[in-house]
N, C-alpha and C positions, 0 to 999 in steps of 0.2 A: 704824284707829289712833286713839287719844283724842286727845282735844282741843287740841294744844299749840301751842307756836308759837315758831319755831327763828331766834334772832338777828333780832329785829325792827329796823326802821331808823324806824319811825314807829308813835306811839301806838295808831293805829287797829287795827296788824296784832293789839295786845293786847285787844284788846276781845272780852268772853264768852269766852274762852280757861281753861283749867282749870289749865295747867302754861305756864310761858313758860321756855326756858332759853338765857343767853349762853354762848357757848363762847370767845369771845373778846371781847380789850377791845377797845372803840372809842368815839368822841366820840359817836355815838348811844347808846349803852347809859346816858353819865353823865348825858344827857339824858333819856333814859328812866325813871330809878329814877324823879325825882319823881313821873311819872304813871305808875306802876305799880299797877293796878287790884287794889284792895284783896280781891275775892273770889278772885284766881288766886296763885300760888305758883309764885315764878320759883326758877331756881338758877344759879348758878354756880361756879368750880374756888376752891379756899381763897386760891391765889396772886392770881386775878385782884381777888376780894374785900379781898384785904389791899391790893393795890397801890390800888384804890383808898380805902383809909382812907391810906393813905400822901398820893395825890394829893389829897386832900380836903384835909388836912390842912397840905400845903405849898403848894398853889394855892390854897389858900383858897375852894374852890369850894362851901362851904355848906349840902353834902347831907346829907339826914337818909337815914338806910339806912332803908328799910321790914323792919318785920317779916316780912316775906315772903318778904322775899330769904333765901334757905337757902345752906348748902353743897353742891356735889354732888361727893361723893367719886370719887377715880381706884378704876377697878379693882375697883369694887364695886357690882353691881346694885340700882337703885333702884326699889324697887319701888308704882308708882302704879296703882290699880283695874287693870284690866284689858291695862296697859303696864309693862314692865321697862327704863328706863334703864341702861345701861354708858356711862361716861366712859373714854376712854383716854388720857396726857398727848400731846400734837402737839408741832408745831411748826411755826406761819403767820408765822413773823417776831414776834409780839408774845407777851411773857411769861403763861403760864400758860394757854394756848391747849389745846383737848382736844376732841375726836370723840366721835360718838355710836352708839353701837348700841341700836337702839329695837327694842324686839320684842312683839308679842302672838303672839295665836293662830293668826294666820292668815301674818307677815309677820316678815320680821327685813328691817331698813332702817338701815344703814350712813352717816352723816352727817359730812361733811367740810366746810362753808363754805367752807377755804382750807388750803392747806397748802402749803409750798418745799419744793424738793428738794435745798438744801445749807444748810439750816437750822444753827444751832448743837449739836441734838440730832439727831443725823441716828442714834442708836438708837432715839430715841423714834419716829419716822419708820418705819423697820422694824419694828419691835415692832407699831403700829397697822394697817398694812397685811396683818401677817399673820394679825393676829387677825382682822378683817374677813373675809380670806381662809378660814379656819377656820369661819364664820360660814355659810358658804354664802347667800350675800346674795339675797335678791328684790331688793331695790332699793339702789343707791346712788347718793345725792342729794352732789352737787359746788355750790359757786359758781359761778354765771353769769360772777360776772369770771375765774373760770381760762381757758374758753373763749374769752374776747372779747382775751385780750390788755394786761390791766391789770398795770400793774407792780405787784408786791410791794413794801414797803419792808424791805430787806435790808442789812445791811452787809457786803461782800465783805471778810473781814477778810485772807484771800490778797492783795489788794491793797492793802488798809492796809500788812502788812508789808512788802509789797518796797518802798512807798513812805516809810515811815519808815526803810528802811536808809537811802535817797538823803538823808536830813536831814541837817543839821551836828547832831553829839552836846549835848546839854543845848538842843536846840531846842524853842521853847513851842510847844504845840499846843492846839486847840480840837476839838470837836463839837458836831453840829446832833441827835445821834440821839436818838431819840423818848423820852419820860419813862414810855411803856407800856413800854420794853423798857431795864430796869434792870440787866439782864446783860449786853447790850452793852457800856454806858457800862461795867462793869467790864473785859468783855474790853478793852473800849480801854486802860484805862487798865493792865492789866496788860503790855501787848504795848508800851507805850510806858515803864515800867520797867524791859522787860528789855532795849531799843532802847537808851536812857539819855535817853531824853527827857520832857517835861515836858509832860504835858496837865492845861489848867487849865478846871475846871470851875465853871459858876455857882454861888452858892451852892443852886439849885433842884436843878442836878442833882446834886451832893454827897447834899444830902440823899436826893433817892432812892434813891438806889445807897448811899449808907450804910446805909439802913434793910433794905436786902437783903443788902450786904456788909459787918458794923460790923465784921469783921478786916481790911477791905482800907485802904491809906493811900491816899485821894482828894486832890486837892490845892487847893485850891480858891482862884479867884483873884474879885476884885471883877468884876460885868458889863461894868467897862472894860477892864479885866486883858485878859478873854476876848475881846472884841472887837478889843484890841489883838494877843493872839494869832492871832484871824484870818488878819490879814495874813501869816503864815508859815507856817500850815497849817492848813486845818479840814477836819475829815474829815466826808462830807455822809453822808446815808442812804442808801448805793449802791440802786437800782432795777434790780432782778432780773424778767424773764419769763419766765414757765411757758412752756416749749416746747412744743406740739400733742405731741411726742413724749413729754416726761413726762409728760403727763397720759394717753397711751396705754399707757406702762409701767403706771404705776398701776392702770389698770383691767383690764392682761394678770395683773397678780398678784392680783389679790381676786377677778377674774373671777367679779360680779354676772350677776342675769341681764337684768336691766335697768340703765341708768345717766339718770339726770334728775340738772337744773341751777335750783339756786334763786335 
């Protein structure tokens, strides 16, 4: 397999590497662009790379994108020297998240970092399992944290809703959910429209979810607004865990002939 190097968490894992690629956002990757070793050529999905010109932009966090940062398209093979990348869209909880099917000549290797199993796109979830499936895998490579027990950050929106019927009607609500995941904040705040209630958001998170939803009406209250909503409801980042059992589903449908954990 050439040279790559899959969701790094620290600088060093990029070094002499030919291809580096994120599948998913996280607070290591915004740290990483800067030392992004100028002979290798990273990628990532179109979403992830906008959300963070979004997050740059409204956190003010000061990155210069390197030339080398690419797109790597869904659903279309990438083809590098003697390696084929395939991207397929996922869903790990965080927006614009996507799977890999690496193949040369000798090996076809299936890559998952992370992924829920009652995700918001729970077709996309189906869709990438089957093709994997399809694939007739040598290897599929999983996260270490699926095994170990790490909670996902999820939002159980089944229980957001029965929880907002219990509300008095025109009650203000708040959320903590994550600025990587710009869809929720809309789910929230659609599910609290149709409830008749009132989630007020910072002006931070306005803006993100504006920039991904500029049809949807956000409401948006001062940092004190929202903190004073607090007090009557704030919807946290519900923590979901991989069952030992869905990660055995998983691996009964793609059925690899091997499975390794990164």
């Amino acid at each position: 397999m050439e040279n790559i190097c899959l969701d790094p968490t620290d600088a060093s894992e990029m070094h002499e590497k030919d291809h580096v690629f994120f599948t998913h956002l996280t607070t290591e990757l915004i740290h990483l662009l800067p030392v992004l070793p100028e002979k290798c050529t990273a990628f990532t999905t179109q979403e992830i790379y906008k959300l963070l010109q979004k997050l740059n932009r409204y956190c003010e966090l000061g990155l210069d994108f390197p030339k080398n940062l690419k797109i790597l398209p869904y659903d279309y093979p990438l083809n590098l020297k003697n390696l084929r990348v395939t991207a397929k869209a996922s869903d790990d909880g965080w927006f614009g998240a996507c799977v890999l099917l690496l193949e040369d000549e000798n090996e076809k290797i299936g890559y998952a970092k992370r992924f829920v199993a009652h995700g918001l796109h729970k077709k996309r979830i189906k869709k990438w399992k089957q093709f994997f499936r399809d694939q007739a895998l040598s290897s599929l490579i999983l996260g270490k944290d699926l095994i170990e027990n790490k909670d996902s950050l999820l939002p159980d929106f089944k229980k957001i809703a029965k929880e907002l019927e219990n509300l008095e009607e025109g009650a203000e609500v708040s959320t903590n959910f994550s600025l990587y995941d710009p869809e929720s904040l809309a789910k929230l705040n659609d599910l609290c429209q149709k409830t008749g209630h009132r989630l007020l958001l910072t002006p931070l998170q306005t803006n993100i979810a504006k920039s991904f939803f500029p049809f949807d009406d956000f409401e948006t209250g001062t940092d004190s607004d929202v903190l004073i909503a607090d007090l009557r409801q704030t919807f946290d980042v519900v923590c979901e865990t991989q069952s030992p059992s869905e990660i055995d589903d998983l691996i009964k449908i793609i059925v690899p002939r091997e499975v390794r954990y990164c």
